[in-house]
N, C-alpha and C positions, 0 to 999 in steps of 0.2 A: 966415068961410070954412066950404062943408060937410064936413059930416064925411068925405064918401067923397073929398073933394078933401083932406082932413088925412092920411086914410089913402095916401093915392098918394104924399103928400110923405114922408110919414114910411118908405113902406116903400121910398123912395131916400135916408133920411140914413143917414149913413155909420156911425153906433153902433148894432151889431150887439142891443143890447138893443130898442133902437126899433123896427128891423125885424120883431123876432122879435114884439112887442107890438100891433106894425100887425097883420100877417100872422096872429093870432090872432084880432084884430077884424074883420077882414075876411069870416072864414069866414060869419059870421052877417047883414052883411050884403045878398048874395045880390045884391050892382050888378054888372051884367055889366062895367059900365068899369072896374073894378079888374082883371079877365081880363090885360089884358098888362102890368100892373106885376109882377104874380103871377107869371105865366109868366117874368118878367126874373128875378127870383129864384129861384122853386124851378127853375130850369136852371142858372142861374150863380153862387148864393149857397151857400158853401161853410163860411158862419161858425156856430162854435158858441158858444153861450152858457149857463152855467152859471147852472142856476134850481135853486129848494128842491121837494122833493117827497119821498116818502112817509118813510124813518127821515132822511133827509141831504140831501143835494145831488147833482144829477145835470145831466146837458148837452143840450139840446135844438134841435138843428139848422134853423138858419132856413130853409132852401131848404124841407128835411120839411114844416113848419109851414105856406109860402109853397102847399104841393103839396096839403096835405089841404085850405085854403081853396079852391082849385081845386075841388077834388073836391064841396065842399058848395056852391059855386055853379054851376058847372057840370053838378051832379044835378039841379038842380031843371029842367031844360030838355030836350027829346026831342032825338036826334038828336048830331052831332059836331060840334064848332066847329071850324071851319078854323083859326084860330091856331092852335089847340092843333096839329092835326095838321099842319101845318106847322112848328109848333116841333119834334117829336118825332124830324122826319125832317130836321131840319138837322143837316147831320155837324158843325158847328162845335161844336158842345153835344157835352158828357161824355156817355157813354154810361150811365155811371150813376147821372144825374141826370134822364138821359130814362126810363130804364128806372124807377127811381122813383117820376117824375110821372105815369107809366101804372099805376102798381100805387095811389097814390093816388086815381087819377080812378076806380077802381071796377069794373064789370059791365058803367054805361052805354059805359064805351069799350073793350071786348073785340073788337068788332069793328075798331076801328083797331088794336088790338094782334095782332089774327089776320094781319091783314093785313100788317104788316109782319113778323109770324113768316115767312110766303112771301116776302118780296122778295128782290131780287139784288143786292143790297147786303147783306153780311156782317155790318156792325156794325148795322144796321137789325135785322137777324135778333134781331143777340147782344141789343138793346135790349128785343125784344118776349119773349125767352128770360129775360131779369133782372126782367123785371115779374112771373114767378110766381114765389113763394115757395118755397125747396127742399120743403118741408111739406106743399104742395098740387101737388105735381108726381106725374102718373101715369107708369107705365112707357110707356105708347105713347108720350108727352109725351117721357121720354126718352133713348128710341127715335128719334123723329126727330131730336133733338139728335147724339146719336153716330153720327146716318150722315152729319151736316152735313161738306159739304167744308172749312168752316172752323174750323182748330184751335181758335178761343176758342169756335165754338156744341162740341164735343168736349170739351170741359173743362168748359163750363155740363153740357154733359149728363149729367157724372159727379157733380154736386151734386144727388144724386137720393136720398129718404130710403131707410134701409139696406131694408126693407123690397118695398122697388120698384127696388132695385139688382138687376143681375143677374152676380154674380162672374164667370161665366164670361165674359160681355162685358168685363172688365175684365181678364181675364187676358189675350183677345186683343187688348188695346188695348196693356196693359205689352209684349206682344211686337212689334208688329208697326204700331202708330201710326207714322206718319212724322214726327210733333213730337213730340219729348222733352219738352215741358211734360205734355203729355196720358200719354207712355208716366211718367212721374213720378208722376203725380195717380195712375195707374188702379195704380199700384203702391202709394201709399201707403193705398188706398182700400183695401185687401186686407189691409192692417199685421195687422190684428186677426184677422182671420177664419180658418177653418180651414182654408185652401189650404195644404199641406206644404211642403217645404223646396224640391224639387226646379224647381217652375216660376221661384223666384227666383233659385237658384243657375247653372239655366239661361242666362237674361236674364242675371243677370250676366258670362257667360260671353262672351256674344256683343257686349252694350252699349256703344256708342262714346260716349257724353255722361255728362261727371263728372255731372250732375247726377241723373242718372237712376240713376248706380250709386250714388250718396250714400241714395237712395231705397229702393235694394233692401239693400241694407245693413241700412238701419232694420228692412224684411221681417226679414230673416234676424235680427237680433239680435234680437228677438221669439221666437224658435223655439232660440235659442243651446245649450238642451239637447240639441239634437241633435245628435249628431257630426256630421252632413252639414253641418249650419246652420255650423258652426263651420271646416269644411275649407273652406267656399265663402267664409266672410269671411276666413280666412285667406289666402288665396288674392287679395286683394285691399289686402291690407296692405303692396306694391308698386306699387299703384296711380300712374298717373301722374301723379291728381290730387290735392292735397293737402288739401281736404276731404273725398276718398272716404278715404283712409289713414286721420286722423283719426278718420273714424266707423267705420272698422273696429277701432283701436287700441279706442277708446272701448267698443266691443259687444264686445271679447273680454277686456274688465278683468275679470270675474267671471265669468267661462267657467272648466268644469273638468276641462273634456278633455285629456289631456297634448301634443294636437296644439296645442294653443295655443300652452302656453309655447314648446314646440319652432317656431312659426312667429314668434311674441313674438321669441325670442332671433335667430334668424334675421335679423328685420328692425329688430332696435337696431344691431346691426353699421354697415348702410346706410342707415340714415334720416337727412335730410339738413336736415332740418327739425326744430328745436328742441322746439316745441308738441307735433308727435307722438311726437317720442323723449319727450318727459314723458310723453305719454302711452300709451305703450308700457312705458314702466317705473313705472306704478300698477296692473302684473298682481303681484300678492303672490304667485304660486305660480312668480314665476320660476327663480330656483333650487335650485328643487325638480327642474322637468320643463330647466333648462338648466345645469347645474352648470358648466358648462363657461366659464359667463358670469363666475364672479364675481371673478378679477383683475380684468377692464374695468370691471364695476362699483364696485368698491374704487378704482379710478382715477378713475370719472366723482366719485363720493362725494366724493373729496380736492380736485376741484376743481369743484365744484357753486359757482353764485353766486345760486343763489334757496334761499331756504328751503324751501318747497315741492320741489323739487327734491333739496335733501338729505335732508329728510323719507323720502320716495319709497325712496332711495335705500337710506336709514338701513334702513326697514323690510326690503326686499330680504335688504340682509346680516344683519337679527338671524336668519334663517331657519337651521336646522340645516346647517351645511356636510357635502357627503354626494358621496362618489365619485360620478364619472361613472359611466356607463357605458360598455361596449367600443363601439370606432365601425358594428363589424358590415359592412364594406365589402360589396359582393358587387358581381359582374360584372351591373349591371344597365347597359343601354341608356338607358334615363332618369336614371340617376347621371351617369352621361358625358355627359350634354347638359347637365344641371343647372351641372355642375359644369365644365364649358368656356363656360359660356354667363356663367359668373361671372367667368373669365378673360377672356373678349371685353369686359365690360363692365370690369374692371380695366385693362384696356391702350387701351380705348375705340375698338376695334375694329370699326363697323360692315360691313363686308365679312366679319369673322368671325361675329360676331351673326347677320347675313343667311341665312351658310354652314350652319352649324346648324341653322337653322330649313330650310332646304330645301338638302340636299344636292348638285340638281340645276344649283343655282349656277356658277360657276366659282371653283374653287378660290381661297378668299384669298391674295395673297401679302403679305409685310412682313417683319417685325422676326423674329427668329430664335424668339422666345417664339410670335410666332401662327404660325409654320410647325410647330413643338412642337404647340399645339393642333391642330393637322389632324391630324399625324399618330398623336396619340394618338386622334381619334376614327376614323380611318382602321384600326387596330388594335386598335380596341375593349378598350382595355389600361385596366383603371380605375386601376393601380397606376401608368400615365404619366399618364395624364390627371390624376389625383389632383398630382402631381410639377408636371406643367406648370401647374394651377392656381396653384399654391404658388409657381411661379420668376414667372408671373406679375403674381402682386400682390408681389409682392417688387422685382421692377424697376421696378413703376409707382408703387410709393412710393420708390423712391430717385431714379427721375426727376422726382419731382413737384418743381417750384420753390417752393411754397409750404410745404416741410418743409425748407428751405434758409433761411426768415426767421428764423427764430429762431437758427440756428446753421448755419454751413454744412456743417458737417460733423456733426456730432450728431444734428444735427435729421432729416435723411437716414437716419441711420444707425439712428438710433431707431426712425424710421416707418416703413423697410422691414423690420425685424426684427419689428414689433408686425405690422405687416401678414402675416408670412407665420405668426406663430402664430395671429393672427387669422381667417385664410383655413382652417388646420387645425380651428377649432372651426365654422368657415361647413361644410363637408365634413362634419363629425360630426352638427350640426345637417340638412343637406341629409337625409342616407342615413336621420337617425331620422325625416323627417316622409314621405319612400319606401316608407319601410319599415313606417308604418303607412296606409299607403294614401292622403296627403294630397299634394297639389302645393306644393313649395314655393313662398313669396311670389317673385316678378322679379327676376333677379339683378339687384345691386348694387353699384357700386362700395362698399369698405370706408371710413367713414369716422372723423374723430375720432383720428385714430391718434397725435398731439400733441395736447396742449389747449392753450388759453391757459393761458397763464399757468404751465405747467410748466419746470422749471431743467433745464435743456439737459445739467447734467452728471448730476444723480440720474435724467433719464428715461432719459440713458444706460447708468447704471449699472444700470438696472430689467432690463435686455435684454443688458445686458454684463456678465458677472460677470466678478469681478479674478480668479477664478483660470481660467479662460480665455484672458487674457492672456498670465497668466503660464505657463500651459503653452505658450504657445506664445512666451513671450517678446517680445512684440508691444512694443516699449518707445513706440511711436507710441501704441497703443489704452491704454496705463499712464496716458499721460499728457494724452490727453482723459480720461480720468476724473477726475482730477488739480485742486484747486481751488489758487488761487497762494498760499493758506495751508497745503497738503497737501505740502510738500517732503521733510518726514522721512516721511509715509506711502510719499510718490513711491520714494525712496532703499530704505525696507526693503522694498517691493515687487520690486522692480528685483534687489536682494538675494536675495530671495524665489524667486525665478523661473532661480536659479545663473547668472545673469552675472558676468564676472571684475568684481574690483574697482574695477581700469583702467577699464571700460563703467560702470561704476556713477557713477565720480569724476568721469568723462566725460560725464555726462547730457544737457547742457547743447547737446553738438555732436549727440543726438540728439532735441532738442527744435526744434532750426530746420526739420526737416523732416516733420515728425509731423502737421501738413495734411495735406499732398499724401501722404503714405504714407497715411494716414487713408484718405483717400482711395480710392487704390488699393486699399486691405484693406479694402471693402468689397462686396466679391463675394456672391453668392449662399451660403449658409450659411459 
């Protein structure tokens, strides 16, 4: 058999090392009949093969190999071979196997690559676009790519060395591209460079594709020393999409503006996602700039189930425990939206949500809590508004049926009481990031207000103190707190609280009913 017939066979058996071994011999030589076994491979052959070369070992792709034999027999000839340029423009074939086989074949085929740069076929375009090297691309080169009506030649066109980039085409591509791939690309192509905070925090302002905010994010955590950099990713730490939060959590772990933490605490309240709450609480200056946080924190800590997590946690609380500060209320118009718009979002209020954002609405009607909210924003009263936020995360954790599995009465009773102090330090945090000129993150429903795995009578004791009761003699609320080994604490409580002795001997006829009063004695404060 001859050899260019050994080579034909060989560079169709199926063990990728043969192929790669043809396709090397091949180059040299120079039988035009091997032209479309060659072509069958460097289009379709995707296999790599690990060969020895300079300190180790390295991989050398068979199709590459199949493409520069192309190139060295094909050089020696004037002129274009039709196979070729009928392979190049079959759409069946990867585009970036054609594109490739054309940056292989060299100079001699510039002219079918020009040519298909013009065609009216897109992927024809992108193919003659991918045969030059980003390294040997001019700006007119691309120039023409970024005015292509096709998002992928828009995207090739940004792969332009830094030098023959032109920022300011790239900042109007982050605003104003119609494909988010390309407003992404031309945002991350800026990352470095010295555009300031303001064109990102922009775009992110307006930007409807998580992908594209996840992008600007990166911008801005780049620039994170600057208080604006930091108000804009804060400001996105409500984000709807759960890898924009994430990458915000992440860019303001070492940030050291106190708008952080104060956005940080903020948005542990209502993060609803485990990954970001981690990562929202590996900010070590939390309560420092949120003091107000660290009961919940001492609570998340007591029942953390990752190490990491406790860790995080651990570090938080070694921090100096250190008065709050006053909440500073003031009759601001943006307080009273902020802070109704957390209540719509606690009672899950879409008509009220609506209402707020545009006045113009018709009046929401419902539940007696979002008629409370109109009219406190109706009366611009921050000290109701303040009140109604409070009655409303207070009802909407005692209606929630899932603080009812664990106990039905405790469990209730707990998470609407944790909820309304919870909602008090949401208010203190809102008015401090107001009040330094920052937006706070997207209200939130309040979450976490049980954890797993907490004893139904200690979380209620956490929010229920005995001598509360017993001012008030509540012998129902004595006796949920009450464990069925606590009967002599039960009795000297009862005791305690100046009941005759007859009521005290008598417990027992007021323990059948101590549900359902439970129950009822659970009103608003």
């Amino acid at each position: 058999m001859a050899l260019n017939d050994r080579l034909r066979d060989a560079l169709r058996d199926p063990n990728a090392v043969v192929r790669l071994d043809a396709a090397r011999a091949a180059a040299g030589t120079g039988d035009h009949r091997l032209v479309e076994p060659l072509l069958e491979v460097a289009l379709r052959d995707t296999a790599e093969v690990r060969v020895s070369g300079g300190l180790g070992e390295t991989f050398e792709h068979v199709g590459d190999a199949a493409a520069v034999a192309l190139g060295e027999i094909l050089g020696r000839r004037g002129g274009i071979d039709t196979r070729v340029a009928l392979a190049v423009e079959d759409l069946r074939c990867d585009d970036d196997r054609a594109a490739t086989l054309l940056y292989y074949l060299g100079p001699r085929y510039e002219p079918l690559r020009q040519r298909l740069e013009h065609h009216e076929q897109p992927r024809l375009r992108l193919r003659a676009a991918r045969a030059v090297l980003s390294i040997n691309r001019t700006a007119e080169f691309a120039a023409r790519l970024l005015n292509d009506p096709s998002p992928l030649l828009r995207l090739e066109g940004l792969q332009a060395p830094a030098h023959v980039r032109d920022d300011g085409v790239c900042l109007r591509l982050m605003r104003i591209d119609a494909d988010p791939r390309v407003r992404a690309e031309a945002a991350m192509l800026l990352r470095f460079t010295s555009a300031g905070v303001e064109p990102f925090a922009a775009a992110a302002r307006t930007e409807r594709d998580p992908g594209v905010r996840a992008a600007l994010v990166a911008c801005l955590a780049h620039r994170r020393r600057d208080p604006e950099a930091v108000r804009a990713i804060a400001g996105l730490l409500g984000d709807p999409g759960v890898a924009v939060r994430r990458a915000a959590a992440e860019a303001l772990r070492d940030a050291t503006d106190p708008v952080a933490g104060a956005a940080i605490g903020l948005r542990v309240l209502a993060e609803p996602d485990d990954e970001t709450l981690a990562a929202l609480l590996r900010y070590r200056s939390l309560l420092d700039d949120a003091p107000e946080l660290r009961p919940l924190i001492e609570r998340l800590h007591r029942y953390a189930n990752f190490d990491d997590d406790r860790r995080a946690l651990g570090a938080l609380l070694n921090a100096r425990t250190r008065a709050a500060a006053p909440a500073g209320f003031t009759a601001d118009g943006r307080l009273l939206r902020a802070v109704l718009r957390q209540a719509a979002d606690a009672l899950g209020s879409d008509p009220l949500r609506d209402w707020l954002d545009d006045p113009a609405r018709p009046l929401p009607v419902g539940s007696p809590e979002v008629e409370e909210c109109v009219q406190a924003w109706s009366s611009l009263d921050p000290e109701r508004a303040l009140n109604a936020g409070e009655h409303a995360a207070y009802t909407a954790a005692l209606a929630d049926p899932a603080h009812a599995a664990p106990d039905p009465v405790r469990g209730p009773t707990t998470a609407a009481r944790r909820a309304l102090e919870l909602t008090r330090v949401a208010h203190v945090l809102t008015a401090r990031l107001l009040a330094a000129g920052a937006e706070p993150p997207p209200a939130a429903p309040i979450h976490r207000l049980v954890l797993p795995g907490e004893d139904p009578i200690e979380a209620l004791r956490s929010v229920l103190p005995v001598a509360e009761c017993r001012r008030a003699k509540n012998v129902a609320w004595l006796r949920l707190l009450m464990r069925p080994a606590d009967e002599t604490w039960y009795l000297e409580q009862l005791r305690g609280a100046g009941l005759p002795e007859d009521q005290v001997t008598d417990w027992h006829v007021e323990v059948a009913a101590a549900a359902a009063e439970g129950r009822r004695t659970t009103g608003y404060r």
